[in-house]
C-alpha positions as CSV (number, residue, x, y, z in Angstrom):
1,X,0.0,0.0,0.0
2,X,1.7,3.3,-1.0
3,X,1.8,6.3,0.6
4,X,-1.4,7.9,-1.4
5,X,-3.5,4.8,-0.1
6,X,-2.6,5.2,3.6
7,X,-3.8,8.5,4.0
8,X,-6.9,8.0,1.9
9,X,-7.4,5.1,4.6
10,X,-6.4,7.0,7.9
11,X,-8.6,9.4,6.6
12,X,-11.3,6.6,5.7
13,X,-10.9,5.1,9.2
14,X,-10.9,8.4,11.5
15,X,-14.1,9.3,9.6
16,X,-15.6,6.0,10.4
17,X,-14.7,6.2,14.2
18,X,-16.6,9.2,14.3
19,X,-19.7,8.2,13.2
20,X,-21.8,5.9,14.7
21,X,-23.2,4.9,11.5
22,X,-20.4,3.6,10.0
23,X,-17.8,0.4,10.5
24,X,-14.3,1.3,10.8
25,X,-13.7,-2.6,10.5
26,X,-12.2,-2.5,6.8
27,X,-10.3,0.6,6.6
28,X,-8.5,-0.6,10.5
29,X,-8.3,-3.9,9.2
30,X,-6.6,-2.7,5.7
31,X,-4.1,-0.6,7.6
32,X,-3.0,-3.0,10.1
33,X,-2.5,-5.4,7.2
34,X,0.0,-3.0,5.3
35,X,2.0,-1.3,8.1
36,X,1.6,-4.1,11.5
37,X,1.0,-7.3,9.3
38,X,4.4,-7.3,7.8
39,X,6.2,-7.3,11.2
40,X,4.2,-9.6,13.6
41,X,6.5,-12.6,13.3
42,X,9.1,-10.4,14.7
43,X,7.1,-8.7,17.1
44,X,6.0,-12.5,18.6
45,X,9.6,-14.0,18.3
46,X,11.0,-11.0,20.4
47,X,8.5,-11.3,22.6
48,X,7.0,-7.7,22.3
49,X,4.6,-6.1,24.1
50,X,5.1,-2.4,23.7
51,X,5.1,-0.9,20.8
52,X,7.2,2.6,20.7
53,X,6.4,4.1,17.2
54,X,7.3,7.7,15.7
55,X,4.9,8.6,13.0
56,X,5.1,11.6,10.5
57,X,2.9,13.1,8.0
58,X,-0.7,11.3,7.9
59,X,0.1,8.7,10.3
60,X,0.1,11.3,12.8
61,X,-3.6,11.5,13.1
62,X,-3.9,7.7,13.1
63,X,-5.3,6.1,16.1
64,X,-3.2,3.1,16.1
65,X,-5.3,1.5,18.9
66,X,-7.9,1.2,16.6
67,X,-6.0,-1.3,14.3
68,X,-7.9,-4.6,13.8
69,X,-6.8,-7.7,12.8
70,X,-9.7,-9.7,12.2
71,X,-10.0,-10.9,15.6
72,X,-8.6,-8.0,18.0
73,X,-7.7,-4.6,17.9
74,X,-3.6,-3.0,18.0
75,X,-4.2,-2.1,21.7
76,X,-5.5,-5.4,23.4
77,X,-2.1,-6.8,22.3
78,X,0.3,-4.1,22.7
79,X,1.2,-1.0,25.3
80,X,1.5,1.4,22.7
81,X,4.3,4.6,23.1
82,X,4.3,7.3,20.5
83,X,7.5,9.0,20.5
84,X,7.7,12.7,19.4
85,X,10.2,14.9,18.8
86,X,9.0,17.4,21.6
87,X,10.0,13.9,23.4
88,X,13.4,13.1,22.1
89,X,15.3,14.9,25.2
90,X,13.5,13.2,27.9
91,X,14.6,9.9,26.4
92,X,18.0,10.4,28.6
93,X,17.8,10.3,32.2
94,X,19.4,14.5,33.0
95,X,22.9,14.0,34.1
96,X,23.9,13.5,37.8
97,X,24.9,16.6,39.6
98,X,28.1,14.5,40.3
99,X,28.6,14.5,37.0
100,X,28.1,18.3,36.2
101,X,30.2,19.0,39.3
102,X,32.9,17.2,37.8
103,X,32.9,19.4,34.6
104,X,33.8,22.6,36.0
């Protein structure tokens, strides 16, 4: 699925999730299949169960707990952790003050 097709079914999807009178079922189903499909063998043999993804451009508005695989959605099987830039200095515990001490 190229890039054209994801956002047509992100947008698809968050449509469907907020209407009652519609089933996001194919388009969360269609987009686990093409970006969470193609990595679940890993995911198991690792033994995974968070998932820590940084998403850009339309992915951003997708609500990956949402993502259905035919029998369960993203979030029943996964802790999921979306990284951000805004988040990229808190990944790195602050240094020790013995440790600035020692620099001056």
């Amino acid at each position: 699925m190229g890039e054209t097709e994801i956002n047509r079914q992100v947008q698809r999807l968050r449509e469907a999730l907020q209407n009652p009178k519609q089933d996001p079922t194919e388009p969360a189903q269609a987009l686990h299949r093409a970006l969470i499909t193609p990595i679940t063998a890993d995911l198991e043999a690792a033994g995974v169960r968070t998932l820590m993804v940084s998403l850009d451009g339309a992915l951003r508005y997708l609500p990956l707990a949402a993502l259905y695989d035919g029998d369960r959605y993203l979030i029943e099987r996964y802790a999921l952790s979306v990284f951000t830039d805004a988040a990229r200095d808190k990944l790195n515990p602050p240094p020790s003050r013995s440790f600035l001490h020692r620099r001056r």
